[in-house]
C-alpha beads as a LAMMPS data file, in Angstrom:
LAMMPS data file: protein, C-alpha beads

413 atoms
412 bonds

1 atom types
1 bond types

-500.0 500.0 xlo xhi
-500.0 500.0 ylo yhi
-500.0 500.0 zlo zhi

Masses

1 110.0

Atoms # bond

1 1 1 0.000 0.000 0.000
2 1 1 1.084 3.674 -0.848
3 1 1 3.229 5.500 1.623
4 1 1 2.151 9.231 2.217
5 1 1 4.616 11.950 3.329
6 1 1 2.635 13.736 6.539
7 1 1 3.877 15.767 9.091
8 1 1 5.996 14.056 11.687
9 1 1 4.199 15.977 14.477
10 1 1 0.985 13.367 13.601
11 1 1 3.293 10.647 14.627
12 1 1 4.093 8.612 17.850
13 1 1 7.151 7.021 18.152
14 1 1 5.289 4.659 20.617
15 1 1 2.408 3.862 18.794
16 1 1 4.220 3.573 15.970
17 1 1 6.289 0.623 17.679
18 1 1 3.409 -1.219 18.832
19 1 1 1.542 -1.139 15.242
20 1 1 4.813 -2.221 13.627
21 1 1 4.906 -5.144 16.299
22 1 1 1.733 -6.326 15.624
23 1 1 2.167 -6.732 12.196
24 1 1 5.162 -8.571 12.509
25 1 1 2.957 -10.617 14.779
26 1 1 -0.098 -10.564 12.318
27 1 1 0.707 -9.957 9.028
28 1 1 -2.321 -11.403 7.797
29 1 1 -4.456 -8.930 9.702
30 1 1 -6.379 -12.022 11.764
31 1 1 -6.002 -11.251 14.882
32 1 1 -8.018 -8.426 15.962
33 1 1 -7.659 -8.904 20.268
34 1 1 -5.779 -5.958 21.417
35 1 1 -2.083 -4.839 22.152
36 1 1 -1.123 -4.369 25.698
37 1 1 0.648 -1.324 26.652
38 1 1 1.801 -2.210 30.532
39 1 1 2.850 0.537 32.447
40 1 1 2.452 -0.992 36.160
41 1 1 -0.711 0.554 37.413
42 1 1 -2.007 1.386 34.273
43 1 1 -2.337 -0.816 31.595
44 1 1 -3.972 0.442 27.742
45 1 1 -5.211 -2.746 25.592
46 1 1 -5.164 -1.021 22.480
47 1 1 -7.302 -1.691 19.236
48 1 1 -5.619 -3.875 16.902
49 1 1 -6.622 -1.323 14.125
50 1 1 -6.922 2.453 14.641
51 1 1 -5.734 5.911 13.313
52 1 1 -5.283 7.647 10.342
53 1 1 -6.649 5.099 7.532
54 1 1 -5.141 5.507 3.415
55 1 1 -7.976 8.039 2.981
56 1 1 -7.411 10.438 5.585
57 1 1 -3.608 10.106 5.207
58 1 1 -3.987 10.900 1.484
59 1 1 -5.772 14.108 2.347
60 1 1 -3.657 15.271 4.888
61 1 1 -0.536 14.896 2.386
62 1 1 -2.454 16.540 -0.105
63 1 1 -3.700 19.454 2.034
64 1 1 0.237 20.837 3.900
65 1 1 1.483 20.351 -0.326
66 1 1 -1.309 22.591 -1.072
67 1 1 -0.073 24.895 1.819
68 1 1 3.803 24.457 0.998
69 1 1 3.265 24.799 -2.471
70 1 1 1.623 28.076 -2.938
71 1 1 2.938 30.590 -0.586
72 1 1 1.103 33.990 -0.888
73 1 1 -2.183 32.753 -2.167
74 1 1 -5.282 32.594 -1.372
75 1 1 -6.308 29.251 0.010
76 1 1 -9.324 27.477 0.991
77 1 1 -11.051 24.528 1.930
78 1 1 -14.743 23.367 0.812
79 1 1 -16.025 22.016 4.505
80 1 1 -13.460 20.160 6.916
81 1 1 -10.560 18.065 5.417
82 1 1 -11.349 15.475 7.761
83 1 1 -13.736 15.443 11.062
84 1 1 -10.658 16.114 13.360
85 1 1 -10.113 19.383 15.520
86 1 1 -6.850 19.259 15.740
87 1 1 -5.914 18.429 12.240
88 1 1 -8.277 21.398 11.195
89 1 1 -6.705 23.463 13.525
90 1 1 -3.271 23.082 12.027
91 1 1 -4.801 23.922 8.567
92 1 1 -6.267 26.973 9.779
93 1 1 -3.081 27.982 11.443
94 1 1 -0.907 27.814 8.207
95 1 1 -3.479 30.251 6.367
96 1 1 -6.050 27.580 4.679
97 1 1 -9.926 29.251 5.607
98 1 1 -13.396 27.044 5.339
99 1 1 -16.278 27.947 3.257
100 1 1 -18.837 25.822 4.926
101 1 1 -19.108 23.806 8.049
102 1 1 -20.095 20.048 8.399
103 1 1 -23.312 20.959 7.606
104 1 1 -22.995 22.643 4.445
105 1 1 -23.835 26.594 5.984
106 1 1 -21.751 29.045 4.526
107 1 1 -19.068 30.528 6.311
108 1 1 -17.587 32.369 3.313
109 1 1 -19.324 33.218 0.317
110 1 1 -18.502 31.720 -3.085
111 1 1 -18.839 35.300 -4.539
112 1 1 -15.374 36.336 -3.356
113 1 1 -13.218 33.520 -4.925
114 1 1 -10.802 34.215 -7.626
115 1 1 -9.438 31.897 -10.408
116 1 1 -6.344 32.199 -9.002
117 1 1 -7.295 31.325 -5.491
118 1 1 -6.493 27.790 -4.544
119 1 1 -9.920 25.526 -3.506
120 1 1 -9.125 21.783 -1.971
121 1 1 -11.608 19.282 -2.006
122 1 1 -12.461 17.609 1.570
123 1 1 -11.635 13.901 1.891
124 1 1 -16.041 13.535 2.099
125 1 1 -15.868 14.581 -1.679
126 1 1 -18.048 17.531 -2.599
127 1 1 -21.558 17.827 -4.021
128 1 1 -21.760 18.218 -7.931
129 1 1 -23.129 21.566 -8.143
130 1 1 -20.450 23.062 -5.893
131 1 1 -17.944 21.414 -8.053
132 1 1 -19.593 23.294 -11.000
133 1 1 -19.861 26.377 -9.194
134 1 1 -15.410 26.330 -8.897
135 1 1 -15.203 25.159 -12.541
136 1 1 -16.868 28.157 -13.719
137 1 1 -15.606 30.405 -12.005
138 1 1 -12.166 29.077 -13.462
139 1 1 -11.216 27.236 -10.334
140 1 1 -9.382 24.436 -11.004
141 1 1 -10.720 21.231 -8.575
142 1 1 -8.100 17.818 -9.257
143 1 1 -4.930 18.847 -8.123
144 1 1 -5.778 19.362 -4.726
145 1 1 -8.328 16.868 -4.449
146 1 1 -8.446 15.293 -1.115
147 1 1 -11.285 13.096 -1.833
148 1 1 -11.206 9.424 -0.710
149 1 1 -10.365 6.721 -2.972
150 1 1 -12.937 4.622 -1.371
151 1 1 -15.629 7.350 -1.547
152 1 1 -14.843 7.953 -5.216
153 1 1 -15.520 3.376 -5.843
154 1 1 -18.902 4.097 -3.534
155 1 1 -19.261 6.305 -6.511
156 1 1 -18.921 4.343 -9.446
157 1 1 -21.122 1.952 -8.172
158 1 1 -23.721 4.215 -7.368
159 1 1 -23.128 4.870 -11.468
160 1 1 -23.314 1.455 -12.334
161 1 1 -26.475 0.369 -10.665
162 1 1 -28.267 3.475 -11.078
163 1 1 -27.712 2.943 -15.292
164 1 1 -29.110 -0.239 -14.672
165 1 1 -32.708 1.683 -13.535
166 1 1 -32.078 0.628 -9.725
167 1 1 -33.143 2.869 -7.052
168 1 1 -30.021 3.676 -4.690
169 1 1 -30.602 3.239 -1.223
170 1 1 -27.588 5.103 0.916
171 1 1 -26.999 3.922 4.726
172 1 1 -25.900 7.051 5.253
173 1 1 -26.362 10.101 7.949
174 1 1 -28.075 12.604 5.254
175 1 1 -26.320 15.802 6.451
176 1 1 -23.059 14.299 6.432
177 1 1 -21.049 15.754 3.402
178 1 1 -19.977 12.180 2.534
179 1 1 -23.688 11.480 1.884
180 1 1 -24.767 14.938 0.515
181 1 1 -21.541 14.560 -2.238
182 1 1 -22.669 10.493 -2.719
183 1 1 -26.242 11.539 -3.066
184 1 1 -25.371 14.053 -5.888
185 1 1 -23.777 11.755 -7.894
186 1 1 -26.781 9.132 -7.509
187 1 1 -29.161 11.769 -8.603
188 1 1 -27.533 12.537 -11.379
189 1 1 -27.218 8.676 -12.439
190 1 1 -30.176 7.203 -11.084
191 1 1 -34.128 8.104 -11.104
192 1 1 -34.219 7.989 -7.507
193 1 1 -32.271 8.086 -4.449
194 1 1 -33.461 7.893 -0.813
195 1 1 -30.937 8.277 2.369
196 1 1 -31.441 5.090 5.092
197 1 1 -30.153 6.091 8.836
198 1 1 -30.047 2.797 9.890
199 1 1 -31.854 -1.052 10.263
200 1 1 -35.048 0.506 11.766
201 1 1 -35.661 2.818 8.608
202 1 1 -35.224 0.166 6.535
203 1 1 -37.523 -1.895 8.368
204 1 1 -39.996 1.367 7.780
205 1 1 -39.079 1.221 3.853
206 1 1 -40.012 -2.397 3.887
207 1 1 -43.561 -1.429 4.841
208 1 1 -43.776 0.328 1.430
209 1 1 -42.377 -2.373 -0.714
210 1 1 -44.857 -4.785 0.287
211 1 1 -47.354 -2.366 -0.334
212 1 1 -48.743 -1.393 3.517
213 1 1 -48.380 2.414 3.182
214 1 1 -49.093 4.849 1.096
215 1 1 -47.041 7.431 -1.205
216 1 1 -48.606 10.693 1.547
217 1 1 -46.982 8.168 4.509
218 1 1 -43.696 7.685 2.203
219 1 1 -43.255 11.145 2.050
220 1 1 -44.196 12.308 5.118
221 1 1 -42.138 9.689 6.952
222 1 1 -38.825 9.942 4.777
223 1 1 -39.185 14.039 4.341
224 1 1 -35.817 15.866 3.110
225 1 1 -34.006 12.160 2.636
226 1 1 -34.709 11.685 -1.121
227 1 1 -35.122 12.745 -4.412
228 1 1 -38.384 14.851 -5.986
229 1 1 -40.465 12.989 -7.734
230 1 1 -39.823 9.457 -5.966
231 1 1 -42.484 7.172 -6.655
232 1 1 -43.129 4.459 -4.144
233 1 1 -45.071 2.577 -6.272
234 1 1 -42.317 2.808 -9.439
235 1 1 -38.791 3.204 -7.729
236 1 1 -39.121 0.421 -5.214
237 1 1 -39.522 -2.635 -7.584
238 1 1 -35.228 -2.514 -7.961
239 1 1 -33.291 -1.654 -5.450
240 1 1 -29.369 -1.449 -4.661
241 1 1 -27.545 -0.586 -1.322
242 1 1 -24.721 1.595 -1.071
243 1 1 -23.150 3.700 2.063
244 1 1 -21.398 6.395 3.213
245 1 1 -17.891 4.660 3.947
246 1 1 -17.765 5.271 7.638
247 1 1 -21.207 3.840 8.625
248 1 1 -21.438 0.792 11.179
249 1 1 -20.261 -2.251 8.410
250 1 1 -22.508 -4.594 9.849
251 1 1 -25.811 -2.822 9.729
252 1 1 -25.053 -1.909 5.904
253 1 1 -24.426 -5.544 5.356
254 1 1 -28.020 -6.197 7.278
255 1 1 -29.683 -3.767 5.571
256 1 1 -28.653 -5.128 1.984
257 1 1 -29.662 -8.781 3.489
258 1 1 -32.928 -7.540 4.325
259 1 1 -34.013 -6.034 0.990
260 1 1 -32.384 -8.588 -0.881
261 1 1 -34.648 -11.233 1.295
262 1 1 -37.677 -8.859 0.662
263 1 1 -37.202 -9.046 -3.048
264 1 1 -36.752 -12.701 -3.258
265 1 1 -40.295 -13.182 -0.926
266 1 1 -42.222 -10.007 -3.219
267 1 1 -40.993 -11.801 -6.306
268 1 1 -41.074 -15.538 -5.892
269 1 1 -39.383 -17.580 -8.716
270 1 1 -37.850 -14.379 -10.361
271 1 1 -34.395 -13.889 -10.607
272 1 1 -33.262 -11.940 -7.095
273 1 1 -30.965 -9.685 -9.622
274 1 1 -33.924 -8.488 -11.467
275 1 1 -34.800 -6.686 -8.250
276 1 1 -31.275 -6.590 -6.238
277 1 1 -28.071 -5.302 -6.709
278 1 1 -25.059 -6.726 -5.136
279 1 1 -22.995 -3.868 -3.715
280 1 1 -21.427 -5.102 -0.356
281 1 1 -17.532 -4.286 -2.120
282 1 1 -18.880 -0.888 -1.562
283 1 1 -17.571 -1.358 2.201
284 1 1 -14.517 0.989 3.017
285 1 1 -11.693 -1.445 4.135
286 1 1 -10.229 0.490 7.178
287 1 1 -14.109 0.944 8.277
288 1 1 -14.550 -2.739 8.818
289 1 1 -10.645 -3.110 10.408
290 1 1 -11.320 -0.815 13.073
291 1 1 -14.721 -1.445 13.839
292 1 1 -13.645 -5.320 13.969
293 1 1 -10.505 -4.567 15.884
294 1 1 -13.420 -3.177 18.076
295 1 1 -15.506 -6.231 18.092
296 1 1 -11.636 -7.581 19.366
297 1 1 -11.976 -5.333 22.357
298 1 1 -15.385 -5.969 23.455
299 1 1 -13.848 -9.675 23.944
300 1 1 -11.530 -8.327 26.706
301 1 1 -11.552 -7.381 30.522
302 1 1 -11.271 -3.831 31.059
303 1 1 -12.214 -1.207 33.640
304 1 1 -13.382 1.641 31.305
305 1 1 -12.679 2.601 27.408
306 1 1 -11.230 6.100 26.155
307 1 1 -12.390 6.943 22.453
308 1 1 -10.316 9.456 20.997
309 1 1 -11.211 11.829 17.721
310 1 1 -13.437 14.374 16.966
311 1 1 -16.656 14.721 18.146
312 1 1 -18.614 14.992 14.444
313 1 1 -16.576 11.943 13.385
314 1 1 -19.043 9.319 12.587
315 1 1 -17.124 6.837 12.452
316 1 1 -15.700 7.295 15.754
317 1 1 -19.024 7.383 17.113
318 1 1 -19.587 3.960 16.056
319 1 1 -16.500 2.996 17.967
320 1 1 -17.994 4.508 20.761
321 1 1 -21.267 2.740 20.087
322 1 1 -19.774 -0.727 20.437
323 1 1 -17.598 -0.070 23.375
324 1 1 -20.165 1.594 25.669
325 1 1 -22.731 -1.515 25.256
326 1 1 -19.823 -3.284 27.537
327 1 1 -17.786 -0.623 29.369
328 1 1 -18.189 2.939 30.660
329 1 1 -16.608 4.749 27.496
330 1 1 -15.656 7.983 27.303
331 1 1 -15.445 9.368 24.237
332 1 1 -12.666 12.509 24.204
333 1 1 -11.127 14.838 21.401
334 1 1 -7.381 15.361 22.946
335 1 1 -5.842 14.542 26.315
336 1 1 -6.972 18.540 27.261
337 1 1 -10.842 16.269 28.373
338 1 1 -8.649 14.151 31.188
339 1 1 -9.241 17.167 33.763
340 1 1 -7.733 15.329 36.496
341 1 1 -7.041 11.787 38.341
342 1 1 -10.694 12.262 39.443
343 1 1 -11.857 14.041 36.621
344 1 1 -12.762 14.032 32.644
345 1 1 -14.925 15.902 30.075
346 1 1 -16.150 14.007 27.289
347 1 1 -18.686 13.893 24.492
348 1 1 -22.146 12.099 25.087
349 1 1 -22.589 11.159 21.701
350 1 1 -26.703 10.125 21.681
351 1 1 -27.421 13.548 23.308
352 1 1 -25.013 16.147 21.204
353 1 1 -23.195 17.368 24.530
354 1 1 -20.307 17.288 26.659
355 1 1 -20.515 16.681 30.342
356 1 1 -17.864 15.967 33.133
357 1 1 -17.736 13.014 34.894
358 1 1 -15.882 12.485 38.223
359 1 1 -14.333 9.465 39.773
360 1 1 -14.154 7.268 35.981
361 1 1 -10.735 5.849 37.050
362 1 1 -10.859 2.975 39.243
363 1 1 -8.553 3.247 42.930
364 1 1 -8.083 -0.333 42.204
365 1 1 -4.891 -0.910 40.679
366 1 1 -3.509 -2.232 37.707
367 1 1 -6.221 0.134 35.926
368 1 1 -7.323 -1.842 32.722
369 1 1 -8.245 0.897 29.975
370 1 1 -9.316 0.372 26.534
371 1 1 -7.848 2.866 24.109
372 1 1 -8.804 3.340 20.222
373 1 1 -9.038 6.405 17.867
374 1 1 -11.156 7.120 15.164
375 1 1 -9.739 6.916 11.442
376 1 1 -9.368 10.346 11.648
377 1 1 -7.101 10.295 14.706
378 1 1 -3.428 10.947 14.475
379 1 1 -1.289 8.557 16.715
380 1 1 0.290 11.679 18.613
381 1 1 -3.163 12.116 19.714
382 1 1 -3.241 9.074 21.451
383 1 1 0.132 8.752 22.705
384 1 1 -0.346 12.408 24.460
385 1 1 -3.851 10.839 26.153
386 1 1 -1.177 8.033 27.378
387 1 1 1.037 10.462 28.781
388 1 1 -1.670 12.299 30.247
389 1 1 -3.177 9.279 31.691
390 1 1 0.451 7.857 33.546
391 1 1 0.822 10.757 34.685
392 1 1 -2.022 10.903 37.396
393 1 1 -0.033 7.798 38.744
394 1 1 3.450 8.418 40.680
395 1 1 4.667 4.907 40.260
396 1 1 4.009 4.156 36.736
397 1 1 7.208 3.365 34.099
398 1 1 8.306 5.774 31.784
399 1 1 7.215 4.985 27.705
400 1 1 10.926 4.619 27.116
401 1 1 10.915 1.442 29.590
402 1 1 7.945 0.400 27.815
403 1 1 9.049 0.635 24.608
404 1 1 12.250 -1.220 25.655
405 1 1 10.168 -4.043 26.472
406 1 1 8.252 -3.905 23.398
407 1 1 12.052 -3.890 21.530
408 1 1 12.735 -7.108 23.385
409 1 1 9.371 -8.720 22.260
410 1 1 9.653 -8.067 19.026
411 1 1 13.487 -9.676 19.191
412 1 1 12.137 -12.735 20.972
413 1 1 9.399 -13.179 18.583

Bonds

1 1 1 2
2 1 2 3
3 1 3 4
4 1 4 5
5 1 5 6
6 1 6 7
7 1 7 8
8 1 8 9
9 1 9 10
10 1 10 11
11 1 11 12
12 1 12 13
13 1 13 14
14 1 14 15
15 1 15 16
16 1 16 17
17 1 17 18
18 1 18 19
19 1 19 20
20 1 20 21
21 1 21 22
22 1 22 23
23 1 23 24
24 1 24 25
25 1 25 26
26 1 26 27
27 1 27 28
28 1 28 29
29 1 29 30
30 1 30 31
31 1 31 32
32 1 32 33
33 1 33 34
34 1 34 35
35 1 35 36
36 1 36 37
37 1 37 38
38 1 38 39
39 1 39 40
40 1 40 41
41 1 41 42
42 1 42 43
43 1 43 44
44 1 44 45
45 1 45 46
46 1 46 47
47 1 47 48
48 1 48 49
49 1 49 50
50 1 50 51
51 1 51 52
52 1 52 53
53 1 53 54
54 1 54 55
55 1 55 56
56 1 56 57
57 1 57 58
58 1 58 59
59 1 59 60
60 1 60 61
61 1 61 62
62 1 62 63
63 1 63 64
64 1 64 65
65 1 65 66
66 1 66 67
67 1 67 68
68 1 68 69
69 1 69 70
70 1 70 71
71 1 71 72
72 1 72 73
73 1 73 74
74 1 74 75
75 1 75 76
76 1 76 77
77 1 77 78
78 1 78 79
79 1 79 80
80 1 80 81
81 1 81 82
82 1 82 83
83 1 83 84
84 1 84 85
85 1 85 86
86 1 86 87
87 1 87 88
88 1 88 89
89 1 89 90
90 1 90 91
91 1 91 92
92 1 92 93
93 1 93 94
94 1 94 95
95 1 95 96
96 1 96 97
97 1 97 98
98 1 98 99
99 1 99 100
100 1 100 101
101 1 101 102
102 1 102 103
103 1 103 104
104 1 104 105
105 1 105 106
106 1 106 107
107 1 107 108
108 1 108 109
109 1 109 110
110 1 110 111
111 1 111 112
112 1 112 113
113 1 113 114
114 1 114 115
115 1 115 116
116 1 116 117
117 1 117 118
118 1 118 119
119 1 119 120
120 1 120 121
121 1 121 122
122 1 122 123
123 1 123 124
124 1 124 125
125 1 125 126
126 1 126 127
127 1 127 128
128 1 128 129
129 1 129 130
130 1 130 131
131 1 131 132
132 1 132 133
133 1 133 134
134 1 134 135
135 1 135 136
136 1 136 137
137 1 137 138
138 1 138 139
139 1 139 140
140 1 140 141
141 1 141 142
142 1 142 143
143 1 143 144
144 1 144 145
145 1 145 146
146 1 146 147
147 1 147 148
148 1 148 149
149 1 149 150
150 1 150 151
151 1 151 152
152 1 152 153
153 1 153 154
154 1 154 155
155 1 155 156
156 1 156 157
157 1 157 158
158 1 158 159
159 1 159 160
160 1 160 161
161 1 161 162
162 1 162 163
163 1 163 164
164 1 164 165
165 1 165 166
166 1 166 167
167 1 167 168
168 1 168 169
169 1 169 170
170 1 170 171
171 1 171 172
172 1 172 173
173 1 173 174
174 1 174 175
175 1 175 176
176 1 176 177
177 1 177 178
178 1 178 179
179 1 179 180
180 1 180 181
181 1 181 182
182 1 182 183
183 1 183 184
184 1 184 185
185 1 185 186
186 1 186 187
187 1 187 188
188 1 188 189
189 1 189 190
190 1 190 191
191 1 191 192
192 1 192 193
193 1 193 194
194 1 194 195
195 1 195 196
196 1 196 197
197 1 197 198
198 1 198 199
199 1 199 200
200 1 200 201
201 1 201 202
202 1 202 203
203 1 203 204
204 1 204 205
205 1 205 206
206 1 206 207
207 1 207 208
208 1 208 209
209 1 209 210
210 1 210 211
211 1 211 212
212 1 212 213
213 1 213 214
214 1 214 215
215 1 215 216
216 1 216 217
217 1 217 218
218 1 218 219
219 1 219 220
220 1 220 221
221 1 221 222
222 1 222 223
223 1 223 224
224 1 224 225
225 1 225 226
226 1 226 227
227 1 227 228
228 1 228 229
229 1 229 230
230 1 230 231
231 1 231 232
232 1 232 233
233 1 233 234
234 1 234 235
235 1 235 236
236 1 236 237
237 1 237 238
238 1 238 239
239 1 239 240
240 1 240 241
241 1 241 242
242 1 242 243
243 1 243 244
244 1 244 245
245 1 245 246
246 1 246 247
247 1 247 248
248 1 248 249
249 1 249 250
250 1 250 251
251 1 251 252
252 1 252 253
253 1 253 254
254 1 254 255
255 1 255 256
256 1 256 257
257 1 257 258
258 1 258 259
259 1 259 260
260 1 260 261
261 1 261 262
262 1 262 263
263 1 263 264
264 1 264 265
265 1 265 266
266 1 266 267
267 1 267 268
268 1 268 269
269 1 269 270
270 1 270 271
271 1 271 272
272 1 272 273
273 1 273 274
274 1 274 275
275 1 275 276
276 1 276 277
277 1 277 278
278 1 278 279
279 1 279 280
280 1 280 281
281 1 281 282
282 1 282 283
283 1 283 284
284 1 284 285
285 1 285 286
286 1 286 287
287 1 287 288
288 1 288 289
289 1 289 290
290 1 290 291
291 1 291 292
292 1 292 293
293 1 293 294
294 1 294 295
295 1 295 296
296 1 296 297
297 1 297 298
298 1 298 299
299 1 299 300
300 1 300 301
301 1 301 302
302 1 302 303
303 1 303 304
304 1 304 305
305 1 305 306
306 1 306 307
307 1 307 308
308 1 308 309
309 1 309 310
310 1 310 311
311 1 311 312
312 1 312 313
313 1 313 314
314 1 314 315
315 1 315 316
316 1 316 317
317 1 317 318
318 1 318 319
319 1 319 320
320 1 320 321
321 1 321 322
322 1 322 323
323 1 323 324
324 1 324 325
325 1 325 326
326 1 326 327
327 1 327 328
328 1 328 329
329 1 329 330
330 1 330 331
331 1 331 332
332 1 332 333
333 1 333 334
334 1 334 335
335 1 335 336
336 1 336 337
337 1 337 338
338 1 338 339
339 1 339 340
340 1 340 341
341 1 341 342
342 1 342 343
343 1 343 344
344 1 344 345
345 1 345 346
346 1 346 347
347 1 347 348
348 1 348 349
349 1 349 350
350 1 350 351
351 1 351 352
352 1 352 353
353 1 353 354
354 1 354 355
355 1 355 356
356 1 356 357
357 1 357 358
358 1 358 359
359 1 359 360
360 1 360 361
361 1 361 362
362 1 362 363
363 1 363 364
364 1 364 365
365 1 365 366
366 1 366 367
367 1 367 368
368 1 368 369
369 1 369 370
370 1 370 371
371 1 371 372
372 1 372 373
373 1 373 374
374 1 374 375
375 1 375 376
376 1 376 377
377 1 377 378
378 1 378 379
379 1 379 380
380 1 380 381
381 1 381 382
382 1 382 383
383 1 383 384
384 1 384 385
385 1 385 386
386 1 386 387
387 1 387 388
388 1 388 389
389 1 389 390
390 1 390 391
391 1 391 392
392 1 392 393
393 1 393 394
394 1 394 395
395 1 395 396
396 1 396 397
397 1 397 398
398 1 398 399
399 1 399 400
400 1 400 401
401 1 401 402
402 1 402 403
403 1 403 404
404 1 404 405
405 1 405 406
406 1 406 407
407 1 407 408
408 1 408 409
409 1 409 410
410 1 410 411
411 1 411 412
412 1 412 413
């Protein structure tokens, strides 16, 4: 796999020598329990898989050339390169301004860009018409390009089935600019497009296949998640699933089961294909290694879990998701949310707010503590939280005696 050049301040010297040892250990990515980071009273099992993913990597290399490469211009950025604080921070720092949040509000208007101004393309992709909107106003869009490979194949897909007259169905969060930029391109290539949150809309789209609610329900129900003119009657005979890339794996797989299953009991002793596409390769690779690294963790003992990344991150709220239906999980943007030994501030994902919490560390001791990151995470993220953490106990080694230890594993092994 490709090798990006990113800034060494996104690296950790001690993550970095745990990852390496575990694929020495695992080269063919199988074993998804966790690495154990043992600092005496504190111990961090860490995710098998976590951090930046080829995507994300790939934009941030893109994003400091852009920066390096045209000193004295103008530059911006469509939304957020990625859905991390800190990495958008940096940006900001070095000059680069935002034209619309996460949402797609404008920040700055369109009206004051120049040809010559640079514009870089968020690793989400961008919707068609604001693409159109740069082009004519003579503003080239490729060479700084951050989007995702793996967005760009959800993509072609979306192209492919939606020239074969299938509706696209996208298991996607419809105000996330992954799914606003996927559902552009579907419109334009399909008839019709409608945006799925999750198994128990599906279940409500179900209803309408098999014919137990009406087109006034449809549209009442589904409001502002698909395109005009959708017909439940006409666009629900052939159906394909795709997804935004960072959606919970697992429920996109269940939700293309459950149509295809639908289809085959509307349309007895038809071919399934007439009425299904096949799209599961539409599944983003690091997606399904992190969240099954995750599935890895939920298999050990721990006292609590720390989720680290930024707080619109989707998905590092799935992370959070699994983890908290076995541990109390915190989910944190930096080491700045571990307050104190008795203290943190973290995100409460299902309510939209932060909150403190005292007392989440155990006085038992060793302290067991699940650690992952979001793919949007850098690894000196993480190793700060560790430093942060050992720090709220006197007796704990320093990272270079733990790192010596992880030297002498890797020899033995």
């Amino acid at each position: 796999m490709k090798s990006f050049q990113i800034p060494e301040f996104y690296r950790s010297p001690l993550i970095s020598k745990i990852k390496q040892l575990r694929r020495l250990q695992d080269p063919r990515k199988k074993d998804f329990s966790p690495g154990v980071l043992d600092f005496g009273p504190v111990q961090f099992l860490l995710a098998r898989h976590f951090g930046f993913c080829y995507g994300v990597e790939n934009a941030v290399e893109i994003a400091f050339k852009a920066v390096e490469e045209n000193p004295g211009k103008r530059i911006f950025l469509l939304s957020e390169m990625i859905h991390n604080p800190e990495v958008n921070k940096d940006l900001r720092e070095r000059g680069v301004d935002f034209l619309h949040d996460t949402l797609g509000k404008e920040l700055i208007s369109l009206d004051v860009l120049k040809s010559e101004d640079i514009v870089m393309i968020p690793a989400f992709g961008a919707p068609l018409g604001l693409i159109e909107t740069l082009e004519k106003k003579g503003i080239p869009t490729e060479k700084y390009n951050t989007t995702c490979p793996f967005v760009e194949r959800v993509w072609k897909k979306s192209e492919q089935i939606g020239k074969q007259d299938y509706t696209i169905l996208i298991h996607g969060k419809v105000n996330h600019e992954e799914t606003r930029s996927t559902f552009s391109r579907s419109e334009r290539d399909s008839k019709a497009v409608l945006v799925l949150r999750d198994m128990e809309e599906a279940n409500k789209l179900g209803k309408y296949i098999s014919g137990e609610f009406s087109q006034e329900q449809f549209e009442t129900e589904f409001h502002g998640k698909f395109t005009k003119g959708f017909s439940v009657k006409e666009h629900l005979k052939r159906v394909g699933v795709i997804n935004q890339t960072t959606m919970l794996a697992t429920e996109t797989q269940a939700i293309a089961d459950y149509f295809k299953q639908l289809m085959k009991e509307k349309y007895p002793g038809e071919d399934t294909q007439a009425h299904f596409a096949d799209t599961r390769d539409t599944l983003c690779y690091a997606t399904n290694e992190n969240q099954d690294a995750t599935y890895g963790l939920l298999k050990a003992e721990a006292h609590l879990a720390l989720v680290v990344g930024g707080y619109n991150s989707s998905n590092t709220s799935h992370l959070v998701e699994l983890l908290e239906a076995k541990f109390p999980t915190y989910f944190i943007s930096s080491y700045r949310e571990l307050l104190s030994r008795e203290a943190i501030r973290h995100f409460i994902y299902h309510e939209k707010q932060t909150k403190e919490t005292s007392h989440f560390l155990p006085e038992t001791t060793p302290v067991k503590i699940i650690l992952t990151s979001g793919a949007s995470c850098p690894d000196s993220e993480l190793e700060q939280v560790i430093h942060k953490v050992i720090s709220f106990f006197p007796t704990a080694k320093t990272t270079d005696e733990v790192m010596g230890e992880l030297k002498l594993e890797a020899h033995e092994n």
